[in-house]
Phi, psi and omega in degrees: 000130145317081202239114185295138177282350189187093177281082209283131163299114187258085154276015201170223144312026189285313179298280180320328173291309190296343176291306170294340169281322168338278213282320168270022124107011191249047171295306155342145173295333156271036213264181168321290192248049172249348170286339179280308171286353150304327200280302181332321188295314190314313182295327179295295203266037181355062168240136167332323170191135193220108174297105174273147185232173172274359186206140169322271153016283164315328199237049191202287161004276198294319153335278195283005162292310182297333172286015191351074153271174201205204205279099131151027112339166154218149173239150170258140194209153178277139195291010169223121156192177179281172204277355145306352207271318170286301205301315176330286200295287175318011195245317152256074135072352156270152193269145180281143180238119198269128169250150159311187193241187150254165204253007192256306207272295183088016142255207186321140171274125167275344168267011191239330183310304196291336204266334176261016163231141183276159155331321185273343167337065186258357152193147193249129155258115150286138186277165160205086179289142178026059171088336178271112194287141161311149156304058182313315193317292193316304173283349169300319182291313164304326175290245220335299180299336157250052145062100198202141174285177133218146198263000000 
């Protein structure tokens, strides 16, 4: 027996847009409709510009370029996520500094966050792991207070 990992859900026109993203050649991250769905985003949420990328991984990157880290940093990160989360960072020469998770959440421990940042510190990311939100209130606040982005 065949137990599929990922079954797409058809409700409507999903085949016919894929014949058209086919047939214009807009498969691509700059294709018809991923410009549509920026401009939707835009609209919804009234914000000036909104980037889409094809992958987290792409979009964590890209992240941590805007945290403009370099060689001798540290980001701070939760010890169980995927190793794209580390690799962002580690890729312009800063080092990951691993917080334990809670055992309840499986994210970042937020009572743990403050005692592992340094002088070197330059930004904290957080997972919101299988659905579950980080205690965002608690780390906004800790960032705020060492002046630190999060991610």
């Amino acid at each position: 027996m065949r137990i599929p990992f990922n079954k797409p859900f058809i409700a409507g026109k999903e085949l016919y847009y894929i014949a058209q993203a086919v047939t214009f050649g807009n498969l691509g991250v700059d294709g018809l409709f991923t410009k549509r769905c920026a401009e939707l985003l835009q609209q919804r949420f009234g914000v000036p510009r909104v980037l889409l990328t094809p992958s987290c991984t792409a979009a964590l990157e890209i992240a941590a370029q805007l945290c403009d880290v370099g060689p001798g940093d540290e980001v701070i990160l939760p010890s169980y996520t995927f190793v794209s989360t580390a690799s962002a960072f580690v890729r312009l020469g800063a080092r990951p500094v691993f917080v334990d998770i809670r055992p309840d959440t499986l994210n970042i421990d937020d009572a743990l966050i403050e005692q592992a940042i340094t002088p070197r510190t330059r930004a904290i990311c957080v997972v919101h792991y299988a659905g579950v939100s980080c205690e965002m209130d608690r780390i906004m606040a800790i960032a705020k207070a060492y002046g630190l982005p999060v991610v």
